[in-house]
C-alpha positions as CSV (number, residue, x, y, z in Angstrom):
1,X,-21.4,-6.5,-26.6
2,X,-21.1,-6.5,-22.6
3,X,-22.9,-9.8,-21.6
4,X,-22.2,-12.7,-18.9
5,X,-22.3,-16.2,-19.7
6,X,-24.0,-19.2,-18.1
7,X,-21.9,-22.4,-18.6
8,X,-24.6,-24.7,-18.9
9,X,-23.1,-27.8,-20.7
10,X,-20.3,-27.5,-19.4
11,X,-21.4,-27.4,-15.6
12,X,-24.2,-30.4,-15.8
13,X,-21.2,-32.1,-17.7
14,X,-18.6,-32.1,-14.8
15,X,-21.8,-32.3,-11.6
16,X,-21.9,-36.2,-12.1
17,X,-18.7,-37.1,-11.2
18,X,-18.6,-37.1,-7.5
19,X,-21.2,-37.3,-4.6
20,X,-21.2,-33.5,-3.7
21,X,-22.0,-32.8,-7.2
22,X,-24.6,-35.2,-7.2
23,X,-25.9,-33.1,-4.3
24,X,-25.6,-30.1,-5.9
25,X,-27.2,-31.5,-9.4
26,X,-30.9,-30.8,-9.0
27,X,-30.3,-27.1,-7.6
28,X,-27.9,-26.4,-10.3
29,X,-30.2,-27.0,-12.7
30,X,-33.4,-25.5,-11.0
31,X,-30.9,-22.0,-10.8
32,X,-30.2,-22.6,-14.9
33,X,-33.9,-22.8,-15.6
34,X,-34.8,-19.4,-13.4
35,X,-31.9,-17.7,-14.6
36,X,-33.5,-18.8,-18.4
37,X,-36.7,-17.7,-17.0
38,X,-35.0,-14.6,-16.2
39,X,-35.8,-14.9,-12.7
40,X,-31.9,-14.1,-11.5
41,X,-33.0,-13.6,-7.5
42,X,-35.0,-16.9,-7.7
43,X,-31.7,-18.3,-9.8
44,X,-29.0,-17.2,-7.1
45,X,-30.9,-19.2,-4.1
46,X,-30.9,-22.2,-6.0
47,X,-27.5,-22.0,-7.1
48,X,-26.5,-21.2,-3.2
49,X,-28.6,-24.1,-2.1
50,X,-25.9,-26.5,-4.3
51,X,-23.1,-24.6,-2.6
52,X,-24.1,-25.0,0.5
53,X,-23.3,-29.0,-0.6
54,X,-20.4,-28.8,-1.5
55,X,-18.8,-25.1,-1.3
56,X,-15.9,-25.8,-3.7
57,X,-17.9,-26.2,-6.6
58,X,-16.7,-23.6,-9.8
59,X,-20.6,-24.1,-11.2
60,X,-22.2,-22.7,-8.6
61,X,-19.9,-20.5,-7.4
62,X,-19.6,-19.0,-11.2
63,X,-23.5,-19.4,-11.8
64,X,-23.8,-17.4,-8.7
65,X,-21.7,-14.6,-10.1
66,X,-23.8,-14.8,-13.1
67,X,-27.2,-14.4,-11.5
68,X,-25.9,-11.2,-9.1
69,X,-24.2,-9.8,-12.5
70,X,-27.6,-9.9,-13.8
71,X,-29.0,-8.0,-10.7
72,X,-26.5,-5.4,-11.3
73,X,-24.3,-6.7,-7.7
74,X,-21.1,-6.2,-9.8
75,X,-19.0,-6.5,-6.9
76,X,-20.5,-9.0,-5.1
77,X,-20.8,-10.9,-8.5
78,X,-16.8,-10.4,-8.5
79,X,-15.8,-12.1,-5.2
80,X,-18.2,-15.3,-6.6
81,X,-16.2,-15.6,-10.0
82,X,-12.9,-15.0,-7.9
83,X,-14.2,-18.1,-6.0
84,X,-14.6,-20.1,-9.2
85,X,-11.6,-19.1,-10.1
86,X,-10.2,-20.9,-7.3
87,X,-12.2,-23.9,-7.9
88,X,-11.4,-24.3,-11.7
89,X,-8.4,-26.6,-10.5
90,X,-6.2,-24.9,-13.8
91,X,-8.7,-25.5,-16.3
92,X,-8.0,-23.1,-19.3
93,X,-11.1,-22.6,-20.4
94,X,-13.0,-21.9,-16.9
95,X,-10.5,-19.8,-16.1
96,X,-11.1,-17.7,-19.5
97,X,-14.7,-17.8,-18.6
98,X,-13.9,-16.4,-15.2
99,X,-11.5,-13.4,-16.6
100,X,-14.2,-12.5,-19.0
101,X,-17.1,-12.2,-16.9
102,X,-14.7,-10.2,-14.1
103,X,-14.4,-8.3,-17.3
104,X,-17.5,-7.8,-17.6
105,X,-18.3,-6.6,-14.0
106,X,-15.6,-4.4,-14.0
107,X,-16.4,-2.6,-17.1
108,X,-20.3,-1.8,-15.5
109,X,-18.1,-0.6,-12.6
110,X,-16.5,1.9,-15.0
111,X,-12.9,0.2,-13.9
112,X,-12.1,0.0,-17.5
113,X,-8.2,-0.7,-17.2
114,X,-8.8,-3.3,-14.8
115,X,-11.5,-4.9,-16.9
116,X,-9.2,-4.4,-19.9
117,X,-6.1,-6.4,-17.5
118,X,-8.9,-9.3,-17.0
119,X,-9.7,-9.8,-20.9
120,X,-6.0,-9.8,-21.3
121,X,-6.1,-12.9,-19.2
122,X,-9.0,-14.4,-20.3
123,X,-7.6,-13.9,-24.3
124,X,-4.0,-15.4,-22.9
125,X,-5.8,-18.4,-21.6
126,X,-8.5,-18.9,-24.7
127,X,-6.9,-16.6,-27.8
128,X,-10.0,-17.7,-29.7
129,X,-12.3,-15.7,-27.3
130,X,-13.5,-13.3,-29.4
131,X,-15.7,-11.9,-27.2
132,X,-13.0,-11.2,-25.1
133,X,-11.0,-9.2,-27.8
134,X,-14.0,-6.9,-28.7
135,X,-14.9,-6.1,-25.2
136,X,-11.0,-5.2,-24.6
137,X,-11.2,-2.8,-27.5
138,X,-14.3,-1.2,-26.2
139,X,-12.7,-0.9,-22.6
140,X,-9.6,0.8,-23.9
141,X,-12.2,3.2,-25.8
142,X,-14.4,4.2,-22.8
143,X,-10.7,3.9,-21.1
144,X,-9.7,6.8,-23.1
145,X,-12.7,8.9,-22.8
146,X,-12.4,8.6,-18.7
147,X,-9.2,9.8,-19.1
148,X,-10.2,12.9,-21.2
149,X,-13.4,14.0,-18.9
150,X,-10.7,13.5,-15.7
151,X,-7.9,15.8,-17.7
152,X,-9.7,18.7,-16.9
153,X,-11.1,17.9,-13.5
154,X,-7.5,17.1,-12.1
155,X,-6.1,20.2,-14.1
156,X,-8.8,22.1,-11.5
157,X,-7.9,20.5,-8.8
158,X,-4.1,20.9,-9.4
159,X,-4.7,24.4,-10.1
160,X,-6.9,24.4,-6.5
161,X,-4.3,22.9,-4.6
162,X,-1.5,25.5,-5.8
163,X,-4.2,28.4,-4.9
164,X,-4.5,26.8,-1.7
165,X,-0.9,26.6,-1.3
166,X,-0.7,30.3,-1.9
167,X,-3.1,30.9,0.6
168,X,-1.6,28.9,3.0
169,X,1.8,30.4,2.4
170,X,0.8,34.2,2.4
171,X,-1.1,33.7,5.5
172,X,2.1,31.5,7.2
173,X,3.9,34.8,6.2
174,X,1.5,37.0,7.5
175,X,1.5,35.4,10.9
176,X,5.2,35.1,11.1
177,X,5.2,38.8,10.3
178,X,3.1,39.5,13.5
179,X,4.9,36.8,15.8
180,X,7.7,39.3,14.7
181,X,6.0,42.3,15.4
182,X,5.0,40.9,18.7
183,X,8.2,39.8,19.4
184,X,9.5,43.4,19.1
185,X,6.9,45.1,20.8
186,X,7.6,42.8,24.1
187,X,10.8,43.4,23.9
188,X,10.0,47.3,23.7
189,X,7.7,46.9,26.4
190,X,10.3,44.6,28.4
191,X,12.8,47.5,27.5
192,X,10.3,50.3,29.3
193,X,10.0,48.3,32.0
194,X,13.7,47.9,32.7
195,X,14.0,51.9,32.6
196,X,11.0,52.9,34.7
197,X,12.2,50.0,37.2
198,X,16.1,51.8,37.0
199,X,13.8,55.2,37.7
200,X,12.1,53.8,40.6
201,X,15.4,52.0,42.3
202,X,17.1,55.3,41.9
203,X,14.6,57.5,43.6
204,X,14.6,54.6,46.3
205,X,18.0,55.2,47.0
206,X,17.5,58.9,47.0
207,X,15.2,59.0,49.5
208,X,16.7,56.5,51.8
209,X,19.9,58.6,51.7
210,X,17.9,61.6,52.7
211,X,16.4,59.8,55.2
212,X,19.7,58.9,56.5
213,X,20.7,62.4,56.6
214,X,17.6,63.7,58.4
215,X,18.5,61.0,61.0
216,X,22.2,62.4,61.3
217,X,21.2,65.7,61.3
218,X,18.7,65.1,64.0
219,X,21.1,62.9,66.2
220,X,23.5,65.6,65.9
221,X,21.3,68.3,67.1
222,X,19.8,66.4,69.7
223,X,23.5,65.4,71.2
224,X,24.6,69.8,70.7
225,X,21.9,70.2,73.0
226,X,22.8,67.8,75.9
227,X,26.4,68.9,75.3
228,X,25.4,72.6,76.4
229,X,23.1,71.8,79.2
230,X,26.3,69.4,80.5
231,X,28.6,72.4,80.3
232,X,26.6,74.3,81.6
């Protein structure tokens, strides 16, 4: 079964050895008797008044992570057991603790592989965890059926993107047909142009030779003229 512990013993056990945890004490156990009490908001600011004392503490910080597991902040609850984590200074059996309830959290966040990685660790650090081992088993299960409901899905989207990819391709073909078609059709239209410009540069020429000759021609007969009346 999916369920978070509350080191209880084990946290009042290890408060008394220093001055911060002396501190920290009486709000540790005021969180432990709310979170009892079921009263998990009233739980977390008691067990955030003791880390505000001393903010390396693994009992608060993993009581913490309890008390928003319980709210259903799995990821929030996460980063707090990372924390303990931390503070656990190498202890085996913390860090087991830790693993598991990461475990936990990640399993209600449907991460099942990764909550399947942090039983693992927990079970390397405490084999005798069985709790561990039968929530591993149960992750690889719901593991498996993720994968089968995804099968299908991805299959759909595969089979989408290569549809899409069609589409994209027929219409990249489709316009490079037209750029082609366009292409030829300026060129056609450059071709005209070309001609009709030819046309027009030869008529030019045509008519200013004509007018050339009409100048001759008119020189001429006006110089006959004055040739006569000087003869004459």
């Amino acid at each position: 079964m999916i369920r978070s512990r509350l080191i209880l013993a084990f946290a009042l056990a290890c408060v008394a050895f220093s001055a911060h945890a002396q501190k920290e004490y009486k709000d540790i156990r005021s969180g432990n008797k709310a979170y009892e009490d079921g009263k998990y908001t009233e739980a977390e600011i008691e067990y955030r008044k003791g880390l505000s004392k001393n903010s390396n503490s693994f009992e608060s910080n993993f009581n913490i992570g309890n008390a928003l597991y319980k709210q259903g902040k799995y990821k929030e609850a996460i980063e707090f057991y990372q924390k303990a984590g931390k503070a656990a200074s190498g202890d085996k059996e913390r860090l087991s603790n830790v693993f598991y309830n990461i475990g936990n959290a990640l399993y209600m966040l449907g991460e099942y592989d990764k909550s399947m990685e942090a039983y693992k660790n927990s079970l390397k650090l405490n084999p005798k965890n069985d709790d561990a081992r039968y929530n591993y088993v149960k992750a690889k299960k719901e593991s498996e059926k993720q994968k089968k409901r995804k099968k299908p899905q991805e299959d759909k989207q595969q089979q989408n993107k290569q549809q899409d990819k069609q589409q994209q391709d027929k219409q990249q073909q489709n316009q490079n047909q037209q750029n082609q078609q366009d292409k030829q059709q300026q060129q056609q239209n450059d071709n005209q142009m070309t001609k009709e410009q030819a046309e027009q540069i030869l008529k030019a020429l045509e008519q200013d030779q004509k007018n050339v000759q009409d100048k001759v021609q008119g020189q001429m007969k006006r110089g006959g003229k004055r040739r006569l009346e000087k003869d004459w």
